[in-house]
C-alpha positions as CSV (number, residue, x, y, z in Angstrom):
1,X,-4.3,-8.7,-14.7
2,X,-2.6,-6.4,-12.8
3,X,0.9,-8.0,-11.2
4,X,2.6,-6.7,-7.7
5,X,6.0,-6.6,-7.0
6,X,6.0,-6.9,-3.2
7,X,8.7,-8.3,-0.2
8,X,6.4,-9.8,2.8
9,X,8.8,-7.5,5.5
10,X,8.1,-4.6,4.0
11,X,4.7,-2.6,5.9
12,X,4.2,-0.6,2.2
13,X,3.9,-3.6,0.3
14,X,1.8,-5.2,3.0
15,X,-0.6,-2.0,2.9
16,X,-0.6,-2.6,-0.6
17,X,-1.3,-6.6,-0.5
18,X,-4.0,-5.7,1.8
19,X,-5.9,-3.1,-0.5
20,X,-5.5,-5.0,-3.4
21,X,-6.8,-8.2,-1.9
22,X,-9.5,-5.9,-0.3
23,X,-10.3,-4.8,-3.6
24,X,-9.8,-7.0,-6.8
25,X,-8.4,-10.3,-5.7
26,X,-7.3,-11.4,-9.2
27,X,-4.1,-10.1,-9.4
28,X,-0.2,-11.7,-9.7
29,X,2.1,-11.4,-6.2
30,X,5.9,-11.3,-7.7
31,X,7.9,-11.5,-4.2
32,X,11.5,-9.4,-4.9
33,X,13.8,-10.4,-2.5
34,X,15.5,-7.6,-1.2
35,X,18.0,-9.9,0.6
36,X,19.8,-11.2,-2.7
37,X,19.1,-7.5,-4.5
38,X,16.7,-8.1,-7.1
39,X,15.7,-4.7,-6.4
40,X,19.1,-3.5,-8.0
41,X,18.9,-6.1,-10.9
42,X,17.7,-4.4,-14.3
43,X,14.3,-6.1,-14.5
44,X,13.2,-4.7,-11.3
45,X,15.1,-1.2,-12.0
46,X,13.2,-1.3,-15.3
47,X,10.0,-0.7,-13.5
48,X,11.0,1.6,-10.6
49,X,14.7,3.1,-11.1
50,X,15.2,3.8,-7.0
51,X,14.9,0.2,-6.4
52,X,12.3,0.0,-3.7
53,X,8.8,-1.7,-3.5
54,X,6.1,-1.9,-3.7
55,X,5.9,-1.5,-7.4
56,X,2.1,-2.0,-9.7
57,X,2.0,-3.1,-13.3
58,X,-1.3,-2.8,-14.3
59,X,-0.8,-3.8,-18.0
60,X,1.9,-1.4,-18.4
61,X,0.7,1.5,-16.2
62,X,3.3,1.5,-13.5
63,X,3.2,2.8,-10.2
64,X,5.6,2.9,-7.4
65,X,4.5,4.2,-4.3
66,X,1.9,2.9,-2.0
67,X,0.1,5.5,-1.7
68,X,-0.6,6.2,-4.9
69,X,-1.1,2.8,-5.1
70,X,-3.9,2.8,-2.8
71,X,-5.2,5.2,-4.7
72,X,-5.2,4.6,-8.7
């Protein structure tokens, strides 16, 4: 199942939510919140190194931008 890391204030994530939902429904919503820094934390910076979201694990493919998103 495909899992993405999103922050509700941010319009790429939302474009993303909105695709994916669109799309395939079954999929996990991990909220970062950019206010305390989990973006900067190594679990986060594990899957995208600049820190920013949104951010798609499908089962180990990772993508980070939401464009590409959109697209894979």
């Amino acid at each position: 199942m495909p899992k993405a890391y999103v922050h509700p204030l941010s319009p790429p994530s939302n474009k993303v939510l909105f695709g994916l939902h669109a799309l395939d429904p079954d999929y996990e919503r991990v909220q970062i919140d950019l206010a305390r820094g989990e973006q900067g934390e190594e679990p986060f910076k594990a899957l995208n190194p600049f820190g920013k979201v949104p951010v798609l694990d499908d089962e180990g493919f990772i993508l980070s931008e939401s464009g590409a998103i959109l697209t894979y």
